[in-house]
N, C-alpha and C positions, 0 to 999 in steps of 0.2 A: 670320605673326602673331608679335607681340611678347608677353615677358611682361605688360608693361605695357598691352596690347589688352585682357586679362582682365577681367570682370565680371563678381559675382556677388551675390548675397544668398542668405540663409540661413531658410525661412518655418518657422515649427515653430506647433506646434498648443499654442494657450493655454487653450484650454476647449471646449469643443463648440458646433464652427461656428465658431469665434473662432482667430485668425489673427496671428502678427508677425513681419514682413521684418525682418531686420538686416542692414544692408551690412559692406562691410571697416572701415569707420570707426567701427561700432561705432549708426547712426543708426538707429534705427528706427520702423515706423509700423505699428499694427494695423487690420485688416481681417476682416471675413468678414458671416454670413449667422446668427440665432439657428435653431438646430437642431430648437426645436421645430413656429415657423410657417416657416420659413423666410425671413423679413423683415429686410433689413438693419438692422446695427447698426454704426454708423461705415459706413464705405467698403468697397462689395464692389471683389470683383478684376475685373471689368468700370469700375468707376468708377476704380480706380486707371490704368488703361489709356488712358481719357479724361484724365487729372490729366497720366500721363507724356505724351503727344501733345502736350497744352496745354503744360505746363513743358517740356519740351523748346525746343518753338518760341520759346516766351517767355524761355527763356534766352539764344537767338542775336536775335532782334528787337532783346532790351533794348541786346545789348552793342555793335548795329549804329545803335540810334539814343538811346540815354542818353548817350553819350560828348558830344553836342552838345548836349542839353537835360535836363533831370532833366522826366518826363513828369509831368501832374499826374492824368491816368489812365492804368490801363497794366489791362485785362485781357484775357483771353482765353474764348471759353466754346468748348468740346470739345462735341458729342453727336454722335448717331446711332441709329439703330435695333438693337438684340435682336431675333436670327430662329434660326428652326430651321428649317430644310429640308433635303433630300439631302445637303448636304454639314456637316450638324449645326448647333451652335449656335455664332453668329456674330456680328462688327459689321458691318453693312452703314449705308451715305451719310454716313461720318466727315464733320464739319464742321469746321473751326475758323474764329472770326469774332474777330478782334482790334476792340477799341475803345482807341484811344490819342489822347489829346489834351495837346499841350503849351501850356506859358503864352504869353504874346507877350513873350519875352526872346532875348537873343542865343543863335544857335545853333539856335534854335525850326523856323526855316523849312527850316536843313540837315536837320533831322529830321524833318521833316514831309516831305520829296522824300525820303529814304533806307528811309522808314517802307516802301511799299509792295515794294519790293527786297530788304529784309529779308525783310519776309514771303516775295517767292517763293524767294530765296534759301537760307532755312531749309527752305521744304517740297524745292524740287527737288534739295538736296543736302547740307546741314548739320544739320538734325534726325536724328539717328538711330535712334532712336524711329518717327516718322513713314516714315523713310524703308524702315527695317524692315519695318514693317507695310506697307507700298504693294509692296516686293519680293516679300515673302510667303516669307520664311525659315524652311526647315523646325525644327521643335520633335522632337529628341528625348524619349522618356521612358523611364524604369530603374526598378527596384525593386532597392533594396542592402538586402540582410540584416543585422538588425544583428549 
């Protein structure tokens, strides 16, 4: 591993239940859960997990078939089920379902054949994200004193 392999973000706690990542670039997005019902406010950290899946994939799709058409839809929707069983609480039947449709202009039909390749391309080896999550890479956790 390289320095440049490194990733990180920084999550600190904004109010009770309430939550914000900042990356090295300084970008950030908050998230959590209100503390007293426990009912999402913004994006919990199970939905951010669906979003990284989706963007992931949708960031190799786009650069595998926009280079030949600028699409005139381009989404994707992430879900799956929340479970708790023996082995805790989980995602279990990850989806992702691409909807992309281009205009009928030059370049339209190379991206319309590259569309489907992208896709498996992205799950079987270029999403990271995705591909993470299918290997099943262990998660360290610490406690640092301040």
């Amino acid at each position: 591993m390289s320095e440049n392999s490194k990733r990180s973000v920084v999550v600190e706690r904004t109010s009770g239940g309430r939550f914000v990542a900042v990356n090295a670039r300084g970008e950030s997005i908050s998230f959590g859960a209100s503390p007293d019902s426990g009912q999402a406010t913004g994006f919990t950290p199970v939905e951010l997990l669906l979003a990284a899946i989706g963007g992931c994939t949708a960031v190799d799709v786009d650069a595998a078939t926009g280079r030949h058409a600028e699409p005139t839809t381009f989404s994707v929707t992430v879900s799956g089920d929340k479970i708790s069983d023996e082995l805790g609480n989980h995602m279990t039947n990850l989806q992702v379902a691409f909807t992309v449709a281009f205009p009928d202009v030059e370049g339209a039909e190379r991206a319309r054949t590259i569309l489907p390749r992208a896709v498996k391309a992205s799950h079987d080896r270029l999403c990271t994200v995705s591909r993470t999550v299918e290997l099943g890479t262990p998660v360290t956790a610490t406690v640092a004193n301040p």
